[in-house]
C-alpha positions as CSV (number, residue, x, y, z in Angstrom):
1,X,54.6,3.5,-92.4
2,X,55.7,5.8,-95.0
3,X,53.6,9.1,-95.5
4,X,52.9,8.6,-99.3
5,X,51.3,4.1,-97.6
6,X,49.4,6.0,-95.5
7,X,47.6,8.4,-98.1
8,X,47.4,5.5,-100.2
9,X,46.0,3.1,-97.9
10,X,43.6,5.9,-96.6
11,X,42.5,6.8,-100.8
12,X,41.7,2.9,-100.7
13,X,40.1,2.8,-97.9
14,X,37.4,5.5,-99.4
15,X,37.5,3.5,-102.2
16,X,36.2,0.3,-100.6
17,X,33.5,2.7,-97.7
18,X,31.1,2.5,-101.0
19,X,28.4,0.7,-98.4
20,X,28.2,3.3,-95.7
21,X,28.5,6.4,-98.5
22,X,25.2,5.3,-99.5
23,X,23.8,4.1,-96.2
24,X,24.7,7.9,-95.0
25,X,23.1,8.9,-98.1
26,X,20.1,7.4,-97.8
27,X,19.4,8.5,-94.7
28,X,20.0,12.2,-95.8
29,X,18.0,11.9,-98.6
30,X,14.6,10.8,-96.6
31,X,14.8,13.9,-94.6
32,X,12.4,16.6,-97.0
33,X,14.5,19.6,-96.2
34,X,13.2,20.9,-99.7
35,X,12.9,25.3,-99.6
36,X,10.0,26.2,-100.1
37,X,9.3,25.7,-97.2
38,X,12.1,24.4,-94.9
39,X,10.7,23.2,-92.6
40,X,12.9,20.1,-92.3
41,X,15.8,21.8,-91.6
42,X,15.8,20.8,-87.6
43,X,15.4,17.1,-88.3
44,X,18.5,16.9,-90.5
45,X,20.5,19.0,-88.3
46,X,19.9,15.9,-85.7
47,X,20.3,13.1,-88.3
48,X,24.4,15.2,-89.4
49,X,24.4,15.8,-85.3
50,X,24.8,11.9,-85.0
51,X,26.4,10.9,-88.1
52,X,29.1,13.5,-86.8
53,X,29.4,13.4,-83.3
54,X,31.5,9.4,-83.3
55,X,34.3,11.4,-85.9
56,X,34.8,13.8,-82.8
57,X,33.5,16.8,-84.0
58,X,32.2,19.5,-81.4
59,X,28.7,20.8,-82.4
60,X,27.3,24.2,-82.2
61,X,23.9,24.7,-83.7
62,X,22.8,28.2,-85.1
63,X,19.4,29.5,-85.8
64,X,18.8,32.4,-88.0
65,X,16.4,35.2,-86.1
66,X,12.7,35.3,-87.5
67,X,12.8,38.2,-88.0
68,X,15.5,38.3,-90.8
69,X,14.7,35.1,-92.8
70,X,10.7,35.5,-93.0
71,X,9.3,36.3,-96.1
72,X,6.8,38.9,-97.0
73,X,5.0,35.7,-98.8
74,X,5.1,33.5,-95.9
75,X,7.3,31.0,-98.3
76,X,9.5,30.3,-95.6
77,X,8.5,28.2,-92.5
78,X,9.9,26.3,-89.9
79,X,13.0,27.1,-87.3
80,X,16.1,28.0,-89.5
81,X,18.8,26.0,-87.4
82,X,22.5,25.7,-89.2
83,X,24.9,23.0,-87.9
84,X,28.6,24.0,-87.0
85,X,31.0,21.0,-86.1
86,X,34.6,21.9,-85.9
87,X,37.8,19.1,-85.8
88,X,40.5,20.3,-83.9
89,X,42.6,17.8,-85.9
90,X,45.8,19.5,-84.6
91,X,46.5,21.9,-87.4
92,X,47.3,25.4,-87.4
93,X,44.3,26.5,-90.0
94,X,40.9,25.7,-90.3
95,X,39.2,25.0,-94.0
96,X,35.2,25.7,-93.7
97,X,33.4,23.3,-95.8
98,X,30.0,24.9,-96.7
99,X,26.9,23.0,-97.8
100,X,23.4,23.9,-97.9
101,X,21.0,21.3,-96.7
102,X,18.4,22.8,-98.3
103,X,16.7,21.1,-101.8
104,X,14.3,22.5,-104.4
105,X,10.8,20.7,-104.3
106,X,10.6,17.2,-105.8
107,X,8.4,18.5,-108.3
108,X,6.3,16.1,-110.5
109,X,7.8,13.1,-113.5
110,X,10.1,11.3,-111.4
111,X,10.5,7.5,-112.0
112,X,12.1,7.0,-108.7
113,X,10.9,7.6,-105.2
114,X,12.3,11.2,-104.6
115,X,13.4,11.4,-100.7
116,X,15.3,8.3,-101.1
117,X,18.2,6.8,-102.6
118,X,17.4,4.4,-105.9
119,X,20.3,2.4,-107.2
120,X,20.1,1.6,-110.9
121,X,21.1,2.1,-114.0
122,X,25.0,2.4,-112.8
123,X,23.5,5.8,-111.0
124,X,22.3,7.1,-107.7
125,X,19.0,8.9,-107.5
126,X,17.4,11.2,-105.5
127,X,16.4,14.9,-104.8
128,X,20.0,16.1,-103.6
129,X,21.8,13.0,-104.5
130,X,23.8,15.4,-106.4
131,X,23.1,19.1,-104.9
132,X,24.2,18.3,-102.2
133,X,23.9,16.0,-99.6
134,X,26.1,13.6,-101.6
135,X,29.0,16.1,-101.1
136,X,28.2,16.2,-97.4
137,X,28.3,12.1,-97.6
138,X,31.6,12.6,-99.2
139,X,33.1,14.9,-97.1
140,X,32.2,11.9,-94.3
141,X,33.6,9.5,-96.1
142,X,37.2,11.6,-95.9
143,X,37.5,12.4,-92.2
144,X,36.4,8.7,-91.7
145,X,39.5,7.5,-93.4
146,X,41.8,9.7,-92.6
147,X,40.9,8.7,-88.5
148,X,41.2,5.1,-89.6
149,X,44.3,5.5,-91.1
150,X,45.9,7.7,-88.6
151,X,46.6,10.1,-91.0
152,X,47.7,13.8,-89.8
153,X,45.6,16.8,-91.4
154,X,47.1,20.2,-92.5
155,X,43.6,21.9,-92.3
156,X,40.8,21.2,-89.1
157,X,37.8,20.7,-91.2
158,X,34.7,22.7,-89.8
159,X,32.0,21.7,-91.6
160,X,29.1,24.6,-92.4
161,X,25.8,22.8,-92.8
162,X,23.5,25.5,-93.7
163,X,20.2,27.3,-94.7
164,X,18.3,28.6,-97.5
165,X,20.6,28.5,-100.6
166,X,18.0,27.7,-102.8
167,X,15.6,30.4,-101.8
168,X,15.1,33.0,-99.0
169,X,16.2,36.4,-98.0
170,X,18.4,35.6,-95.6
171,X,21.0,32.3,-95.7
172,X,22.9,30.6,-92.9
173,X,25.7,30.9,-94.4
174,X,25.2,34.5,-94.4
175,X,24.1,35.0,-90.8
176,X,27.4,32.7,-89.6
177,X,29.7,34.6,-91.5
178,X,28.6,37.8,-90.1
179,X,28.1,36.8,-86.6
180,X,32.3,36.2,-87.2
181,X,31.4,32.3,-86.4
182,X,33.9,30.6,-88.6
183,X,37.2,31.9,-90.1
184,X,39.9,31.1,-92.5
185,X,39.5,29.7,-96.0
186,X,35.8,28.4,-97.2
187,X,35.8,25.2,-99.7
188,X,32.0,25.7,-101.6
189,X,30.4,22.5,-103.3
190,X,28.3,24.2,-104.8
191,X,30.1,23.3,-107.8
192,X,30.4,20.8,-110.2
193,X,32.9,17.9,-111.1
194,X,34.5,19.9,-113.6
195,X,38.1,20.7,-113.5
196,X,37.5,24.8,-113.1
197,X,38.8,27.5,-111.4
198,X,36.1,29.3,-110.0
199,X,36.1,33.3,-111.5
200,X,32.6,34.2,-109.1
201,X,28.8,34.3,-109.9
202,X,26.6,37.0,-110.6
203,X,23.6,38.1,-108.0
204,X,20.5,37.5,-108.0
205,X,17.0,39.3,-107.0
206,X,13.5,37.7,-107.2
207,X,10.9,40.7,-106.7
208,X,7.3,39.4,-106.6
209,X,4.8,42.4,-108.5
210,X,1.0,41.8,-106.6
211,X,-1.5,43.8,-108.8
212,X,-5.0,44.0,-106.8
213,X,-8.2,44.9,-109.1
214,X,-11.9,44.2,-108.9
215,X,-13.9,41.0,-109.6
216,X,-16.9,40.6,-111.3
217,X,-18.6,38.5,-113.8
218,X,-16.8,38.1,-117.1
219,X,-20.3,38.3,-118.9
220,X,-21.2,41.9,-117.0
221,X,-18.0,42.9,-116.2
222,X,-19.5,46.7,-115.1
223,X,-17.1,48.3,-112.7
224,X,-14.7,45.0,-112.4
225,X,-10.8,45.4,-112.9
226,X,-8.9,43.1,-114.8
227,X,-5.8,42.5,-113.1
228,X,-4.0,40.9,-115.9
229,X,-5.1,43.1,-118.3
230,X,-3.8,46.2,-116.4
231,X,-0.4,44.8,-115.8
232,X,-0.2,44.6,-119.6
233,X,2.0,47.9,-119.9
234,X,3.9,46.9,-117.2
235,X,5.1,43.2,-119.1
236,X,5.7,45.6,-122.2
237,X,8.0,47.4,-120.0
238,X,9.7,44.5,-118.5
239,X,10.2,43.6,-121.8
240,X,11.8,46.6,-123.0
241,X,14.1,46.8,-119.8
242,X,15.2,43.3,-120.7
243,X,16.3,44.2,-123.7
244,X,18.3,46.7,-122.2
245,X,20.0,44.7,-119.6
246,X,20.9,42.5,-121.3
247,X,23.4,44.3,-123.5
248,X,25.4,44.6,-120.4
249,X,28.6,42.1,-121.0
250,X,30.7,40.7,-117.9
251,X,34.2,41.1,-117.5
252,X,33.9,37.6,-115.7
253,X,35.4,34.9,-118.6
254,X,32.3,32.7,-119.2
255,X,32.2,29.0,-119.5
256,X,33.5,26.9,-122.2
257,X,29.9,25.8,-123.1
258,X,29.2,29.4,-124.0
259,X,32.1,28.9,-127.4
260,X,33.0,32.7,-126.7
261,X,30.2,34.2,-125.9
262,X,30.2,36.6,-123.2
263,X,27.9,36.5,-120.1
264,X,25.4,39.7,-119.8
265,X,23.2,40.6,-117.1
266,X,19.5,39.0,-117.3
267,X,16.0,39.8,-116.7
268,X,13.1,36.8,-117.0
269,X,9.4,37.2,-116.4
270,X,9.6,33.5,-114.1
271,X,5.9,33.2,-113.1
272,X,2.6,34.4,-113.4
273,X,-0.3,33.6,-111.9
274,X,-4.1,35.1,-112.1
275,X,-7.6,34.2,-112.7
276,X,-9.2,30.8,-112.5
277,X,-12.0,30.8,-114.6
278,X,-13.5,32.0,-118.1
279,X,-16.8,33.8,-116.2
280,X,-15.0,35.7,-114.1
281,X,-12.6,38.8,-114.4
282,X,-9.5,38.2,-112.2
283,X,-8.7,40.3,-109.4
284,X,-5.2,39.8,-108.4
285,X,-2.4,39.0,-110.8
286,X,0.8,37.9,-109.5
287,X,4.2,38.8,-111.4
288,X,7.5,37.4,-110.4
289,X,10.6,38.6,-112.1
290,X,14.1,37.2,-111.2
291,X,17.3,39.9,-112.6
292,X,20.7,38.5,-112.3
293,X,23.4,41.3,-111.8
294,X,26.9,41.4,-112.8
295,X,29.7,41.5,-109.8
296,X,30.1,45.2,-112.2
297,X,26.3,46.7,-111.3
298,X,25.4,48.0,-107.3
299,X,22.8,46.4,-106.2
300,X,21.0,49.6,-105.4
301,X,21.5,50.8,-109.4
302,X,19.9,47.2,-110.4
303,X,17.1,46.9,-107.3
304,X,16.2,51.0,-108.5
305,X,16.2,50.2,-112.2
306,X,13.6,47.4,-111.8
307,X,11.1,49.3,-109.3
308,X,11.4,52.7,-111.0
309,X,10.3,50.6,-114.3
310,X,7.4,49.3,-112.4
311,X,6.5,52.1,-111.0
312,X,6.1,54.0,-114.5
313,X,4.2,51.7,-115.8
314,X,1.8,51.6,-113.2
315,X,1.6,54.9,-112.4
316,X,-1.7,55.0,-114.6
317,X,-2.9,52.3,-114.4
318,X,-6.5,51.6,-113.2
319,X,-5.0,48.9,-110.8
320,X,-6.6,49.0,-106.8
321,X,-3.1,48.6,-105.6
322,X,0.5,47.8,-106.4
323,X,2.8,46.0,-104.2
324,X,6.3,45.3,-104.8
325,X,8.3,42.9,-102.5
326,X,11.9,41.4,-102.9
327,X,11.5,37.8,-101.9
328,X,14.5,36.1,-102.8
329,X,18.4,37.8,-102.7
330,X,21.7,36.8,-103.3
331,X,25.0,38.8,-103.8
332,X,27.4,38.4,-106.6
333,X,30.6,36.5,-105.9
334,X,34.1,38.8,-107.2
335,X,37.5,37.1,-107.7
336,X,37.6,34.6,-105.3
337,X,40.8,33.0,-105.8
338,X,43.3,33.4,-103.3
339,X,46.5,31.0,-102.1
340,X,44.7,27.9,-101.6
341,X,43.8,27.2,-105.1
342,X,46.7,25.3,-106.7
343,X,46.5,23.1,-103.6
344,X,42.6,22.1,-104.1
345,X,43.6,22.4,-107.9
346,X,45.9,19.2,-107.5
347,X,43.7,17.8,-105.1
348,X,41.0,17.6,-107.7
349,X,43.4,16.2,-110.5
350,X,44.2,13.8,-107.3
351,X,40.7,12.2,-107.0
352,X,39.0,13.1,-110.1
353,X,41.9,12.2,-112.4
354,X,42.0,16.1,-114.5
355,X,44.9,16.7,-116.2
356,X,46.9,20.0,-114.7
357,X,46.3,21.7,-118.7
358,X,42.3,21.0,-118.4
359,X,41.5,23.3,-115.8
360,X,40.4,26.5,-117.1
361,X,39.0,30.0,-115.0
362,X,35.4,30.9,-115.5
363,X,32.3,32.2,-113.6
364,X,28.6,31.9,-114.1
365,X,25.6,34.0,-114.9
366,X,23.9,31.6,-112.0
367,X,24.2,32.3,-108.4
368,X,25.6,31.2,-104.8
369,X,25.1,32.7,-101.3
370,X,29.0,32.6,-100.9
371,X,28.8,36.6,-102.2
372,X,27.6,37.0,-98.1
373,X,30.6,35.0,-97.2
374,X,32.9,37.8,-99.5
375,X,31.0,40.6,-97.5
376,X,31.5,39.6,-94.7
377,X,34.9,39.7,-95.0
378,X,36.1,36.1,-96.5
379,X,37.6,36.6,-100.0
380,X,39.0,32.9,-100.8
381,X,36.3,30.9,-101.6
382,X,37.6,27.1,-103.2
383,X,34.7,25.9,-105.1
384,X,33.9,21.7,-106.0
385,X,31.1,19.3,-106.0
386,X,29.1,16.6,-108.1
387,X,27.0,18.6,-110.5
388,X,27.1,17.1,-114.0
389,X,25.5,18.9,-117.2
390,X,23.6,15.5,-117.8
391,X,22.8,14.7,-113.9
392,X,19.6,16.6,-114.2
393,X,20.4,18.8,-110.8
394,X,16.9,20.8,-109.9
395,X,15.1,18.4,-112.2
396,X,13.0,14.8,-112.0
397,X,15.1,12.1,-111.6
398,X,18.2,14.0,-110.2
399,X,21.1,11.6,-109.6
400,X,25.1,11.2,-109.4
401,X,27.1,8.2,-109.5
402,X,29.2,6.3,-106.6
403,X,32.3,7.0,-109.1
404,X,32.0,10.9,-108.3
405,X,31.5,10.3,-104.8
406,X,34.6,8.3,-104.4
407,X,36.6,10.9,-106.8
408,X,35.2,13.6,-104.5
409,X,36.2,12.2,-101.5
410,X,39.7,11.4,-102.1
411,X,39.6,15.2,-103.3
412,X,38.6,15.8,-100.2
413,X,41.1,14.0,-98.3
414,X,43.9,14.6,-100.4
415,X,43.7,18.7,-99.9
416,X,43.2,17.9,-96.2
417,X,45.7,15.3,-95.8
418,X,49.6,16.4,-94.3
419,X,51.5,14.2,-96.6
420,X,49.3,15.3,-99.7
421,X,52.4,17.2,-101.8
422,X,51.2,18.5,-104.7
423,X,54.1,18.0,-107.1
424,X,54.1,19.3,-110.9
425,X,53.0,15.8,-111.6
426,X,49.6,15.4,-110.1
């Protein structure tokens, strides 16, 4: 059998493996492993544990230490357990395919049953049908026909199934990069089915601001506190550091959705929550403000920039107490390119069907935990996935399509795949 029949006959046989994909799926799917709070994390580590272990993978599970991953907010509970399973497929390098496990809530106005997999309308649905247990389904769906076919692989896939990307101050993807767990080259889907090439991501910092007043009767309010109304000056303030920070402009090329505009650091007042009723004056106000940094700004500038604003603000304020806390935290991603890229770049044009002149560098003003990965000492990160502007990703109804699971998957399998030659006609 000739290299190119057996690539062939192994794209094909993804092609026809649309019946497992989303029996796999399914099963993924019905496992709530949403953050907050994670506490599903164990049970879908022994759902991948099975689903892995007949491919030959050797399994290593990984828990994150308590005492790095809990929250001042007690947001996070349950045992934070990541899933390691290495190939040794033969080949001289390994390529670490990283996906969280972890969802966002279900949240409210689905018209589908959210922790399982709905077939209609030509679509999949399903909170993570798209981010991103369908990419872990598709990654699957590539080892499995590459073992049916026999076909030789120039990378040993060690897949990173992982913790806390979508919340938390401390991801397992973090801890295993620093405990030196993994190396070589890391392939991200926490991307989209876009032909890009990944320019990084900016940081991000959630800081929760708990203002503590007095209570009393909104009638006779005597010597009650408002807690709202005291942390007036400090929304003003917010408001006037916003419009500061966010005159900062990125080196980082922005998407093409932005039509030339620049990305710029961000501030947003995200939630607020006080009072409950009209007769009486609240005594705790909760403010949560989310900054994303450029890969340009330290952390330590940003983190003091925000709390020395808070603190002036506050300083006179007739407020009981003022607590800050940083409950969320993820580093800026910086030129992660490296001499993998063409490779995954024809792969891509391979399953997806991209034309070599559509791909186009750019970054984002969102975030990732692969800046960790970079600090730990990883620079090349490859970055793919299923995420569609239109497949409503964090939102009700969230769904991909079995066409982008098949495309992915033969991405997949054509960057791992020996006889995958990327020629200047993919």
């Amino acid at each position: 059998m000739t290299t190119n029949t057996r690539l062939n006959n192994a794209l094909e046989l993804i092609a026809c493996d649309g019946e497992q994909i989303k029996e796999e799926l399914q099963r993924m799917l019905t496992v709530d492993t949403c953050f907050p709070p994670g506490a599903g994390y164990g049970d879908f580590c022994e759902l991948m544990a099975g689903l892995l272990a007949p491919l030959r993978f050797t399994l290593q599970r990984v828990s994150v230490p308590e005492t790095l991953w809990r929250s001042p907010d007690d947001s996070a509970q349950g045992e934070r357990v990541n899933l390691l399973a290495s190939l040794n497929a033969g080949a001289a390098e390994n390529c670490n395919l990283y996906f969280h496990t972890d969802t966002v809530p279900a949240g409210d106005g689905w018209r589908f049953p959210p922790l399982a997999l709905t077939q209609a309308e030509g679509k999949l649905f399903g909170r993570g049908a798209a981010d991103m247990k369908g990419t872990i389904a598709a990654a699957l769906a590539a080892v499995r026909a590459a073992q049916a076919c026999g076909l030789p692989l120039r990378f040993n896939p060690v897949f990173l199934l992982c913790t806390d990307e979508e919340g938390g101050l401390y991801p397992g993807i973090r801890y295993l990069a620093e405990q030196h767990l993994f190396n070589g080259h890391l392939l991200s889907f926490n991307g989209g089915a876009v032909p890009r090439i990944w320019s990084g991501c900016f940081g991000s910092i959630d800081c929760k601001v708990i203002i503590t007043g007095r209570s009393a009767h909104s009638g006779d309010p005597g010597h009650g506190i408002n807690a709202i109304e005291v942390a007036l000056p400090l929304m003003n303030a917010l408001a006037d550091l916003k419009a500061q920070v966010e005159q900062r402009i990125s080196a980082m090329p922005a998407p093409p959705h932005y039509n030339g505009k620049p990305l710029n650091s961000l501030l947003t007042l995200a939630a607020a929550q006080g009072g409950s009723k009209g007769s009486t004056i609240p005594e705790r106000f909760e403010l949560l403000i989310n900054r994303r940094y450029a890969p340009e700004e330290a952390f330590d500038d940003v983190w003091k920039e925000l709390t020395d604003c808070i603190d002036r603000a506050m300083r006179d304020s007739r407020a009981l107490d003022v607590t800050q806390q940083m409950i969320g935290h993820l580093a800026p991603v910086a030129d992660p390119g490296g001499p993998h890229w063409p490779r995954w770049q024809a792969a891509l044009t391979q399953g997806f069907g991209f034309r070599p002149d559509e791909f186009a560098p750019w970054g984002s003003s969102t975030s990732s935990d692969m800046g960790w990965v970079q600090q730990a000492g990883i620079q090349e990160i490859l970055l793919g996935g299923l995420t569609r502007p239109d497949n409503r990703t964090h939102a009700a109804d969230e769904y991909t399509t079995m066409a982008d699971l098949v495309a992915l998957s033969q991405s997949i399998l054509a960057y791992l795949a020996d006889d995958f030659q990327p020629t200047q006609g993919h």
